[in-house]
VOPAGU-2260 file (C-alpha; in pm, 1 decimal, decimal comma):
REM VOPAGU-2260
SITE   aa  ch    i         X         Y         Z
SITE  UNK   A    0    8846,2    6955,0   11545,2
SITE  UNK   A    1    9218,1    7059,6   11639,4
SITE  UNK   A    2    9491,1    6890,9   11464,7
SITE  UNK   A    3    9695,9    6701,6   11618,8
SITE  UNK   A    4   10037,8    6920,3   11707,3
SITE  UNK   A    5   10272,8    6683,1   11434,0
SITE  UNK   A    6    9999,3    6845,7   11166,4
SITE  UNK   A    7    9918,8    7201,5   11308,7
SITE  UNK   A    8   10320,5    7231,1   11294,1
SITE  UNK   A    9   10339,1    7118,9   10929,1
SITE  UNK   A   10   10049,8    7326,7   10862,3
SITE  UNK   A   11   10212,0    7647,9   11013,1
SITE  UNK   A   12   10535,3    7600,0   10825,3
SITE  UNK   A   13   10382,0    7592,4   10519,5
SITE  UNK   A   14   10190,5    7896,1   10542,8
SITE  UNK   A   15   10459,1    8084,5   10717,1
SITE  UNK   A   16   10673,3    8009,0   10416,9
SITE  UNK   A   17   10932,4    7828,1   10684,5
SITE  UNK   A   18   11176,8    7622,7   10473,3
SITE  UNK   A   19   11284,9    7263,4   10543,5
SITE  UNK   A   20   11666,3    7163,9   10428,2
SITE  UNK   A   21   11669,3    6847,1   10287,7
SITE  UNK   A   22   12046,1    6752,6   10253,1
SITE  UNK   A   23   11994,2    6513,0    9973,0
SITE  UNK   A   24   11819,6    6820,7    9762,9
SITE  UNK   A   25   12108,3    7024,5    9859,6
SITE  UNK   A   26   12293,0    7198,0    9588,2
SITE  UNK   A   27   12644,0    7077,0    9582,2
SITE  UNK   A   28   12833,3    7374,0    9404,7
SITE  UNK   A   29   12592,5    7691,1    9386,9
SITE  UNK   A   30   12563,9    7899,9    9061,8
SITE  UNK   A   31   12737,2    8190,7    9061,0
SITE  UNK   A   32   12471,7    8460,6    8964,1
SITE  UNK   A   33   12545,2    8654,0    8634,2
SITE  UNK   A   34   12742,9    8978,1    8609,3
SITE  UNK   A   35   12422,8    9181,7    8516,8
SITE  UNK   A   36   12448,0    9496,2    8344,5
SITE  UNK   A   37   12215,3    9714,0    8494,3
SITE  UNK   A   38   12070,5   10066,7    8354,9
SITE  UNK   A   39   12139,4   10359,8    8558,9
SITE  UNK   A   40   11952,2   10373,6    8907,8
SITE  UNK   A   41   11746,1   10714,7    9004,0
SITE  UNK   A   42   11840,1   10839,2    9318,0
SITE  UNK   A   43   11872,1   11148,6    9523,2
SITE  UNK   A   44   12223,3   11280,7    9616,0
SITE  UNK   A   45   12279,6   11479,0    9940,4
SITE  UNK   A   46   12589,2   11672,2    9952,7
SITE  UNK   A   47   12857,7   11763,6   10271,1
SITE  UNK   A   48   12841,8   11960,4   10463,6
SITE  UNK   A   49   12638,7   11888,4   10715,5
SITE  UNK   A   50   12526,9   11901,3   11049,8
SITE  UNK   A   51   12654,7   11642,4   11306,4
SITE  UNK   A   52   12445,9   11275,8   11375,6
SITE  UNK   A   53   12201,6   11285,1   11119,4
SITE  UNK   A   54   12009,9   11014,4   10985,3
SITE  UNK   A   55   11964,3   10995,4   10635,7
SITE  UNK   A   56   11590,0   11087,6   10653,2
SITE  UNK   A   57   11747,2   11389,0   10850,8
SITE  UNK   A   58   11984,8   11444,5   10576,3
SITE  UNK   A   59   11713,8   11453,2   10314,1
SITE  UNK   A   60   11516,8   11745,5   10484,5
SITE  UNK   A   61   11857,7   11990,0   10484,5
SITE  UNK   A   62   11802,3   12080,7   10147,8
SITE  UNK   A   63   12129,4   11961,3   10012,6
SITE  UNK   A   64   11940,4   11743,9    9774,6
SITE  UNK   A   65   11986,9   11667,6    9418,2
SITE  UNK   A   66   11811,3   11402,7    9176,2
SITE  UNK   A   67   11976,4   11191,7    8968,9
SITE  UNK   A   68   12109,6   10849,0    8831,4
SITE  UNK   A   69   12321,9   10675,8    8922,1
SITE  UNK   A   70   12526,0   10524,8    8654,5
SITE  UNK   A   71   12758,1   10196,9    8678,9
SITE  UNK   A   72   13138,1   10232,0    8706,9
SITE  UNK   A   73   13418,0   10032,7    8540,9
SITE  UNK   A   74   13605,5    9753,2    8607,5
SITE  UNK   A   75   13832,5    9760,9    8926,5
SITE  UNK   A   76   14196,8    9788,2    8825,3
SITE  UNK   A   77   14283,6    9514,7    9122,3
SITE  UNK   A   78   14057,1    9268,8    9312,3
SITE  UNK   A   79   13982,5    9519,9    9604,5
SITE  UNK   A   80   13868,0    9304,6    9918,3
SITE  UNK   A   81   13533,5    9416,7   10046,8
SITE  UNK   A   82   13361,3    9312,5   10329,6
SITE  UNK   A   83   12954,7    9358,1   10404,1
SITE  UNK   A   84   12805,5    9267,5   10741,8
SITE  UNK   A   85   12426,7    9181,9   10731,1
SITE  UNK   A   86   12227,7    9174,0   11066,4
SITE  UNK   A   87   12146,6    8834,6   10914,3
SITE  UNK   A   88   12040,6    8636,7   10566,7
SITE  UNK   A   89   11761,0    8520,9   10687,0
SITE  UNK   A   90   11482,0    8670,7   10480,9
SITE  UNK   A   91   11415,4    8780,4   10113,8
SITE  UNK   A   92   11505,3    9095,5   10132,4
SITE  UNK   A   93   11897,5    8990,3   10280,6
SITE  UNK   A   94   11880,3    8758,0   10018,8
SITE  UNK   A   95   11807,6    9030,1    9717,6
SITE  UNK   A   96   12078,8    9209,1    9884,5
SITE  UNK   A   97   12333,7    8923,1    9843,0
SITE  UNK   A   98   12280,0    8851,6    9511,3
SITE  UNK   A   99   12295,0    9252,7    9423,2
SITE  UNK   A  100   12643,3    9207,0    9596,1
SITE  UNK   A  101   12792,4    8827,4    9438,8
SITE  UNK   A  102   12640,5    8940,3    9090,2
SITE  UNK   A  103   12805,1    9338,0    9104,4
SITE  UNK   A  104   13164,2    9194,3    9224,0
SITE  UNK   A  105   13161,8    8927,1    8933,2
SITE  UNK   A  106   13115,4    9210,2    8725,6
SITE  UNK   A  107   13336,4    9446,9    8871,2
SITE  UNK   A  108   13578,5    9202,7    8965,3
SITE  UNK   A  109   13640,2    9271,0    9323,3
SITE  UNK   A  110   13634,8    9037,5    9623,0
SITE  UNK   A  111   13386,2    9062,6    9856,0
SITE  UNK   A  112   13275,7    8821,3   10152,0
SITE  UNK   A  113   12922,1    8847,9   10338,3
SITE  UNK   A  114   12921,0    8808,8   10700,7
SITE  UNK   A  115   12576,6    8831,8   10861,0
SITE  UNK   A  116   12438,8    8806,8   11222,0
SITE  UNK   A  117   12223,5    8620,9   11370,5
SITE  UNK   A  118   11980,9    8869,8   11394,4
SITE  UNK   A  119   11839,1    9237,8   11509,1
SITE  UNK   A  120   11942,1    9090,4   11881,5
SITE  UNK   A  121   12306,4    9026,8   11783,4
SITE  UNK   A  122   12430,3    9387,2   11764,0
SITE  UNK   A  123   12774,1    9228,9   12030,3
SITE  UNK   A  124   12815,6    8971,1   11729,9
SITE  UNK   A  125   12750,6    9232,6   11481,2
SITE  UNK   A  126   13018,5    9441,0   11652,5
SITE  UNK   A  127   13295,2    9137,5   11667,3
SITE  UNK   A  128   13220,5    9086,1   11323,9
SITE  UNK   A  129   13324,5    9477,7   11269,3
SITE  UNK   A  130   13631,6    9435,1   11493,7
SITE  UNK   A  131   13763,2    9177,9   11277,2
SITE  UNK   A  132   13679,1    9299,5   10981,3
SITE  UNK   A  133   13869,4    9552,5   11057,0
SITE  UNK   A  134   14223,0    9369,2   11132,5
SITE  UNK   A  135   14362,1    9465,9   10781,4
SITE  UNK   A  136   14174,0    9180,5   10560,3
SITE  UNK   A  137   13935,9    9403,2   10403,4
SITE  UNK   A  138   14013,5    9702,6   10197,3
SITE  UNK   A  139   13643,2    9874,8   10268,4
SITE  UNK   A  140   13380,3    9751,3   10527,4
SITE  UNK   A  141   12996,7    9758,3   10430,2
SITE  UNK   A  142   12791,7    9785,9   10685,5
SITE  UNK   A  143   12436,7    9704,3   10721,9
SITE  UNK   A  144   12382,0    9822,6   11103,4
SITE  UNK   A  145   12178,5    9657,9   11361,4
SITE  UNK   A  146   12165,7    9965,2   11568,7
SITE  UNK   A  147   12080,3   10311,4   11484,7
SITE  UNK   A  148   12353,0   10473,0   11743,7
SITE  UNK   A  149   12510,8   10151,1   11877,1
SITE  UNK   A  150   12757,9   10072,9   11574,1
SITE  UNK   A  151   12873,2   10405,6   11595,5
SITE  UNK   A  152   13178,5   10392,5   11797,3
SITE  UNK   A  153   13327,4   10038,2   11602,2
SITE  UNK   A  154   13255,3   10258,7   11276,0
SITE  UNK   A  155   13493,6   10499,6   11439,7
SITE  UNK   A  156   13776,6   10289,0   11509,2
SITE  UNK   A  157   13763,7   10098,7   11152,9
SITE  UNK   A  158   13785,4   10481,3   11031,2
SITE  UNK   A  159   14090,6   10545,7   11271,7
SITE  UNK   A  160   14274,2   10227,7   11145,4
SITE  UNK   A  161   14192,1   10397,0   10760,0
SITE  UNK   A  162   13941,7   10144,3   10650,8
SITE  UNK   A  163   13693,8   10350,7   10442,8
SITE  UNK   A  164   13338,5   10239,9   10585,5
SITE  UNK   A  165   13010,4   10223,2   10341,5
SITE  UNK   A  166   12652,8   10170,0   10507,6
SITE  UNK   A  167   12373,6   10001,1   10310,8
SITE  UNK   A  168   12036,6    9977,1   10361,4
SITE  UNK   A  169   11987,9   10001,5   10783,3
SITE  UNK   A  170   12069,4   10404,8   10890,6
SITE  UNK   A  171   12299,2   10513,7   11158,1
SITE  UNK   A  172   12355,9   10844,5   11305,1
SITE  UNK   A  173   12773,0   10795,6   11231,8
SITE  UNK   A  174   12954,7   11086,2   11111,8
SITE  UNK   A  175   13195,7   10864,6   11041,1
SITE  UNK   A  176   13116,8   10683,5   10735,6
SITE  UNK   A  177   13241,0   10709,4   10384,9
SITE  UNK   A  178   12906,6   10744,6   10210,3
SITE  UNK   A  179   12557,4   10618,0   10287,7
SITE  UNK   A  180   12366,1   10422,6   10041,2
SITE  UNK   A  181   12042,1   10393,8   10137,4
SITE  UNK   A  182   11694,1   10494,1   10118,4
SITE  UNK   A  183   11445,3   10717,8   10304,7
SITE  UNK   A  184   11313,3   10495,7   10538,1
SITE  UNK   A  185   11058,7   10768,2   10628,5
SITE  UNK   A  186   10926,6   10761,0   10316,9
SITE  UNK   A  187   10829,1   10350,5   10344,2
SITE  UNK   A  188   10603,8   10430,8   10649,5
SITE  UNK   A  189   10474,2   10730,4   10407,5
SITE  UNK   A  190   10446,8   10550,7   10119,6
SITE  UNK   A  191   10331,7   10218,5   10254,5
SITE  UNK   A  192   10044,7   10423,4   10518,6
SITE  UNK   A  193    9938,3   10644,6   10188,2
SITE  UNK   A  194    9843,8   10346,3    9993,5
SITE  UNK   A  195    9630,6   10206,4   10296,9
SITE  UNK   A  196    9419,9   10547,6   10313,4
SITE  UNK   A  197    9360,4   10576,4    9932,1
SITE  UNK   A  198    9238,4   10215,6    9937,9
SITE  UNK   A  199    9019,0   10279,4   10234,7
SITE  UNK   A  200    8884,6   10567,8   10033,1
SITE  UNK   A  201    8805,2   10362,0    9755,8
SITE  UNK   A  202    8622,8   10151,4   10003,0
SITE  UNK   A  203    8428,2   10390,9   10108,7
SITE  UNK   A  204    8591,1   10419,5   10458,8
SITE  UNK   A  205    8575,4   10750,4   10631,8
SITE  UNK   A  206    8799,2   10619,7   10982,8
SITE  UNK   A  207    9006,6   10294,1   11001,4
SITE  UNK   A  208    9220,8   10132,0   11261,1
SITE  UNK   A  209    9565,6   10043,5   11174,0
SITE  UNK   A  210    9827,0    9804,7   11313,0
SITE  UNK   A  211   10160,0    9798,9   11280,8
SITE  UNK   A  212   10459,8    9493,5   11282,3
SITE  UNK   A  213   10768,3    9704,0   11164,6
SITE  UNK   A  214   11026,8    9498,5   11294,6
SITE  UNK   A  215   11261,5    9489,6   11612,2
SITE  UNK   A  216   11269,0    9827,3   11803,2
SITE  UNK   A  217   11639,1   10030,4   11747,6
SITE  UNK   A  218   11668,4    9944,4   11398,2
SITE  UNK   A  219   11713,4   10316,9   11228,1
SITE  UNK   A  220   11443,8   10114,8   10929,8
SITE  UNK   A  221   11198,4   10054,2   11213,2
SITE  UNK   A  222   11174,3   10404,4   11350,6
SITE  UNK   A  223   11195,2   10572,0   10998,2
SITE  UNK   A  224   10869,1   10286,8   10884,2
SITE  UNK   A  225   10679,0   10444,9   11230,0
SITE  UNK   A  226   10719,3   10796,8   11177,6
SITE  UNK   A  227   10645,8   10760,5   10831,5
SITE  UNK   A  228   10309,2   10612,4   10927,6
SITE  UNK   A  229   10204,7   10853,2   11201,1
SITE  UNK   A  230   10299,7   11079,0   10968,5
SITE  UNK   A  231   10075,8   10984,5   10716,9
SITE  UNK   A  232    9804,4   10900,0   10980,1
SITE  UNK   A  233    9783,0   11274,8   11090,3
SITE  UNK   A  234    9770,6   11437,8   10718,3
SITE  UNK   A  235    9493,6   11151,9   10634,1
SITE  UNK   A  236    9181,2   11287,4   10477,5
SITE  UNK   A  237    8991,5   11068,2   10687,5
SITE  UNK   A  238    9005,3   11000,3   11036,2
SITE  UNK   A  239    9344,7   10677,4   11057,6
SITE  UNK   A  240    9404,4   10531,2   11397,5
SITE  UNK   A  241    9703,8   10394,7   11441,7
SITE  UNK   A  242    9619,2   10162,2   11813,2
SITE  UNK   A  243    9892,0    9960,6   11819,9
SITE  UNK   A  244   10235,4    9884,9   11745,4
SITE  UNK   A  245   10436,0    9557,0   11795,0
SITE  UNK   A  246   10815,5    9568,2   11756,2
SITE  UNK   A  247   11026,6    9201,6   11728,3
SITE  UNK   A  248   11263,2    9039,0   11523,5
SITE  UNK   A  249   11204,5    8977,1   11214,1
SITE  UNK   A  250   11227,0    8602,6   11258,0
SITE  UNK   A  251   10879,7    8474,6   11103,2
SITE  UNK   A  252   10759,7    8274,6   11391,4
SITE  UNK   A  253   10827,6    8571,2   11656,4
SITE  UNK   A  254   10623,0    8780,6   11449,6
SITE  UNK   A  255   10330,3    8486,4   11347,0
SITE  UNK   A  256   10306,2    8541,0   11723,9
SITE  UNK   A  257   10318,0    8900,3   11728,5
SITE  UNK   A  258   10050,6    8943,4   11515,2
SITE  UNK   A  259    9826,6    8644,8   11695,7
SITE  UNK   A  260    9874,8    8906,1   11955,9
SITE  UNK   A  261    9752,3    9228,4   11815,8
SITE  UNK   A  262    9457,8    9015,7   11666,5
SITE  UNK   A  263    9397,9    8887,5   12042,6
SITE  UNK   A  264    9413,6    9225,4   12142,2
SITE  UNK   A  265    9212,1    9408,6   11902,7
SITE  UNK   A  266    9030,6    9137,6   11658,1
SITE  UNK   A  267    8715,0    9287,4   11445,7
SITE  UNK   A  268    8838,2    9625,2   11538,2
SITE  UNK   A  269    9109,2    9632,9   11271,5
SITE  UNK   A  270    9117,9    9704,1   10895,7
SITE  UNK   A  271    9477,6    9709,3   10780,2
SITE  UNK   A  272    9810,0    9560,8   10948,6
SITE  UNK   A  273   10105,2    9708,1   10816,9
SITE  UNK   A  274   10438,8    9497,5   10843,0
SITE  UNK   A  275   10777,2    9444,7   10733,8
SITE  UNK   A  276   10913,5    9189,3   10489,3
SITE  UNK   A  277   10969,0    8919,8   10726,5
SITE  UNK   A  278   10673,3    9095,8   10916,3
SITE  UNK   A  279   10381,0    9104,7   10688,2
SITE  UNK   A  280   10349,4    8759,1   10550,5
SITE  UNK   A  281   10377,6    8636,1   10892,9
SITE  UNK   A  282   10072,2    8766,4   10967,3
SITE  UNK   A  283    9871,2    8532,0   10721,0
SITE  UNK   A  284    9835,7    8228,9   10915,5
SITE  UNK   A  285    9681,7    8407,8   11256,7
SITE  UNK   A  286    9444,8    8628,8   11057,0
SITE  UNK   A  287    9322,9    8308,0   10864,0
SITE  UNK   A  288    9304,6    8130,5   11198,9
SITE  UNK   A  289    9096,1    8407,5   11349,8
SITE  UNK   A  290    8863,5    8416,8   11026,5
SITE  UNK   A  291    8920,0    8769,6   10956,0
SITE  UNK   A  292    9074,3    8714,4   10626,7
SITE  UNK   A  293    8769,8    8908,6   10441,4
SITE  UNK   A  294    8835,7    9237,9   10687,7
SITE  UNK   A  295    9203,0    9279,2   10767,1
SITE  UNK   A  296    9388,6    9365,1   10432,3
SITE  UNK   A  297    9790,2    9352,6   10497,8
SITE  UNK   A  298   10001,3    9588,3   10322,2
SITE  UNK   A  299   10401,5    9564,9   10334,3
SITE  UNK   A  300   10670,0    9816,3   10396,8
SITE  UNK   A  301   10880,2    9696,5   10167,2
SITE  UNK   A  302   10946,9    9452,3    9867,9
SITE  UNK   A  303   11063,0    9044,2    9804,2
SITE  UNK   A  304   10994,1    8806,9    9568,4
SITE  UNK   A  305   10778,0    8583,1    9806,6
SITE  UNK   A  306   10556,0    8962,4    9867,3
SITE  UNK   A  307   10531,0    9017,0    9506,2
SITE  UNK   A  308   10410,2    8677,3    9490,9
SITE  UNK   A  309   10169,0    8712,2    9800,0
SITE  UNK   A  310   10050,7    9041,7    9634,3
SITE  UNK   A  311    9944,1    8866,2    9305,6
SITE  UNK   A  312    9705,0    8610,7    9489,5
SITE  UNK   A  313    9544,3    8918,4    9722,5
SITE  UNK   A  314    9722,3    8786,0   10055,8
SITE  UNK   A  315    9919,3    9057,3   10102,5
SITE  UNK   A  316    9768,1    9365,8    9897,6
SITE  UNK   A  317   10060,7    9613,9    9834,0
SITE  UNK   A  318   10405,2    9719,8    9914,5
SITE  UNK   A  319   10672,3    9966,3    9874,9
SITE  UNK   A  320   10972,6    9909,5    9752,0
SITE  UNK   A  321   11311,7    9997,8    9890,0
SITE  UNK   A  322   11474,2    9811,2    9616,2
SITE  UNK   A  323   11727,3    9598,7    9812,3
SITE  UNK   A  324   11899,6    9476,8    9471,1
SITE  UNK   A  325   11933,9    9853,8    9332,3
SITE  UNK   A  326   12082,0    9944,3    9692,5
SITE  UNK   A  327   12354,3    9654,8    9657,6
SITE  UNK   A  328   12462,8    9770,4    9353,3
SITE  UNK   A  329   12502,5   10114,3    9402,7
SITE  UNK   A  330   12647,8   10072,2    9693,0
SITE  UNK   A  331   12964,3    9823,5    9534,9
SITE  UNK   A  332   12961,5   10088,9    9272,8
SITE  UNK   A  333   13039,6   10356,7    9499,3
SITE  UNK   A  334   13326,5   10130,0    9698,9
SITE  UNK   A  335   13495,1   10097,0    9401,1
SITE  UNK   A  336   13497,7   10431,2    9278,6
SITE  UNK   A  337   13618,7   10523,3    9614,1
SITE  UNK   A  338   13899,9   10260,5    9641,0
SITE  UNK   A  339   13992,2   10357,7    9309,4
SITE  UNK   A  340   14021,7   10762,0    9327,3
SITE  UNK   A  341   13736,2   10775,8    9071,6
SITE  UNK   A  342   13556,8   11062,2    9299,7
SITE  UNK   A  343   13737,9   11343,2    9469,1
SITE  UNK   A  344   13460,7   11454,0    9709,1
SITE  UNK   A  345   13193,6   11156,7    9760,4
SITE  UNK   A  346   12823,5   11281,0    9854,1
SITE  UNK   A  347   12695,7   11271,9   10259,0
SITE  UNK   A  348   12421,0   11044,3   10130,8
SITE  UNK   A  349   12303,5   10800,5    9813,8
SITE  UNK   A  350   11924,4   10734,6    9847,4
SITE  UNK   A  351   11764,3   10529,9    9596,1
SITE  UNK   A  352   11440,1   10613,9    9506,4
SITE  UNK   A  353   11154,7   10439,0    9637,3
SITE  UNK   A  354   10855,1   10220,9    9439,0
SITE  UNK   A  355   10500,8   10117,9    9546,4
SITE  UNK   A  356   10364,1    9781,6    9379,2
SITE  UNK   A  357    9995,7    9660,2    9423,0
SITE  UNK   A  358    9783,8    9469,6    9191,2
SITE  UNK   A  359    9740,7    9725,0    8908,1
SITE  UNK   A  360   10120,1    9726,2    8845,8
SITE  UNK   A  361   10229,7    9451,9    8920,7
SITE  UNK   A  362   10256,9    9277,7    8553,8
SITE  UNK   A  363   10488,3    9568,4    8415,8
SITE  UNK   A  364   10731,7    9649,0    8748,6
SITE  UNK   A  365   11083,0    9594,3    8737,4
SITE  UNK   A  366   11117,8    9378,0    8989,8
SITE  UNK   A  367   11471,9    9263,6    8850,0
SITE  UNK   A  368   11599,9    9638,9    8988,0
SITE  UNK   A  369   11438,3    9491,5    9328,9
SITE  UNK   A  370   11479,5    9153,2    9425,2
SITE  UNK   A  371   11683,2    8813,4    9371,3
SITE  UNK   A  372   11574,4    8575,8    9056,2
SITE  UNK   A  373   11349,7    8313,5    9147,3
SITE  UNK   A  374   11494,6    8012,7    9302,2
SITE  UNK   A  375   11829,1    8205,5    9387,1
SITE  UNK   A  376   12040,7    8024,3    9674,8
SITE  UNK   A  377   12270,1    8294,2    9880,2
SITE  UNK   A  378   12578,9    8328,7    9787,6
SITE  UNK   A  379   12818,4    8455,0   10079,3
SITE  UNK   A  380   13179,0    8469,7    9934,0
SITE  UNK   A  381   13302,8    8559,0    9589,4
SITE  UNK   A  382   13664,3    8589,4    9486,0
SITE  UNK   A  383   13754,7    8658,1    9116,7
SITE  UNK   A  384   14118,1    8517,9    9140,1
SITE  UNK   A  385   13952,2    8161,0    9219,8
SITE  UNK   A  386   13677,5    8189,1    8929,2
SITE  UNK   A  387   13732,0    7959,8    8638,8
SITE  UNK   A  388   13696,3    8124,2    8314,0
């Protein structure tokens, strides 16, 4: 018997994970997260020079590559102003990224304000927000891009006006930025696609079919996630069929709806949707809904708290990890050391190395080198000179 809409709504929001804001449980005054001392972060280090309009998984295959870890700097000499612009805070892994950035300028004791989008559509807002970040306020811009090419000319002009610009996270072909901290984005379609094939084999599989929800088409993350997992389709030692792929926002009820499309589409056919992390859990409530919970197994291309949760009860049943938190911090590191002269001749490219979390590991990874503490409330501003001691 259908439930009535009032219920089926409820019903949808809770499984989605869709949070209500109750202004009487409102925090009042948010806690500050904790300056966190954090052990050196493994990463690979691509040197200048290189060839023009590269992405960093381009980068990665010049052979300018070194491992190594990335160590913490000291204490800023001055409260440095730092801005970071987010496509938007509306998922887990935004989240982990803010408190990497609130908890790393407490420590450093730099000023830093976050100012997201509204989303993978809002590269024009995105772009305003780069414009005037770029009036003078901020001593080093942050960027988090929405486009893969089309934040490359307001990159530019910040650079003109002598504003050093960082990227974190989201890839861009500029040849214009300071340094990029990111990871290879390849390598989470890789990673993600080689965990689905060595489960199938354990399955006793020999061919599978394969969805994929990576997130809105443009996004330099989304195309590294695909080729990473046509990539891994063609090497497979068994036959992987990759028959559709649904790009969107990563706004949880687009892609609920995305996925109640491929399932519409391509029902009993399928044995694994891959998805991002505002991507894979929304694909829950449609494969319940379809009763194909006991054939579809989801798998996520990257890493929250809410996945590592999902992950522990079977719903979702791995993930790689990009290690949004680790990113933040390396990333304020590397401001600072800039800002403060610490490095004569910064690298092209900072990519921190990836993880892969499923069941068996679950209990012993760090997931404080990943994602926000449990219960954490965004924090968007943080400016030592107003701290109380």
């Amino acid at each position: 018997m259908p439930l009535p809409q009032a219920s089926r709504l409820l019903t949808s929001a809770l499984f989605l994970g869709v949070s209500t804001c109750l202004t009487a449980a409102a925090p009042t005054s948010p806690v500050l997260p904790a300056a966190v001392k954090f052990d050196p972060i493994p990463v690979h280090v691509i040197q200048r020079p290189l060839p023009p309009g590269l992405t960093a998984d381009a980068a990665l295959r010049s052979g300018r590559v070194s491992t190594g870890n990335y160590a913490m700097t000291a204490r800023a000499s001055r409260p440095w102003r730092i801005a970071f612009l987010f496509p938007h805070i509306k998922d887990p892994y935004w989240i982990g990224c803010s408190y990497g950035v609130i908890s790393e300028a407490r420590r450093l004791g730099v000023a830093v304000d976050i100012l997201p989008a509204d989303g993978y559509k809002d590269l024009i807002g995105q772009l305003r927000q780069m414009e005037e970040a770029s009036n003078g306020r901020y001593d080093a811009i942050v960027l988090s891009p929405i486009s893969l090419d089309g934040n490359n000319p307001s990159i530019t002009r910040a650079r003109a006006k002598g504003i050093p610009v960082f990227e974190l996270a989201n890839d861009s072909t500029s040849d214009d930025l300071t340094i990029k901290i990111t990871t290879s984005l390849r390598s989470m379609g890789l990673d993600a696609t080689r965990w689905v094939i060595r489960d199938a084999q354990k399955r006793g599989l020999s061919a599978i079919n394969i969805a994929l929800l990576p997130g809105p088409a443009g996004a330099g993350w989304v195309k590294g996630e695909v080729e990473g997992s046509q990539e891994a389709a063609r090497k497979a030692p068994i036959r992987v069929n990759i028959v559709d792929i649904r790009y969107g926002d990563s706004d949880r009820i687009e892609q609920s709806q995305l996925a109640a499309q491929l399932l519409a589409k391509h029902g009993h056919k399928l044995d694994y949707i891959i998805g991002c992390t505002g991507c894979a859990p929304a694909a829950r409530l449609p494969i319940h809904e379809a009763g194909l919970d006991d054939r579809i197994r989801i798998v996520a291309y990257d890493l929250t708290r809410e996945i590592a949760g999902l992950i522990r009860r079977q719903e979702i049943f791995a993930a790689a990890d990009t290690k949004a938190l680790s990113q933040a911090r390396v990333t304020l590191n590397a401001v600072v050391n800039h800002l403060e002269g610490r490095v004569k001749t910064p690298p092209h490219t900072l990519l921190v190395k990836l993880g892969i979390v499923d069941q068996n590991n679950l209990d012993t990874y760090r997931l404080d080198e990943s994602i926000a503490p449990d219960g954490y409330t965004p924090i968007l501003s943080y400016d030592p000179k107003r701290e109380h001691p």
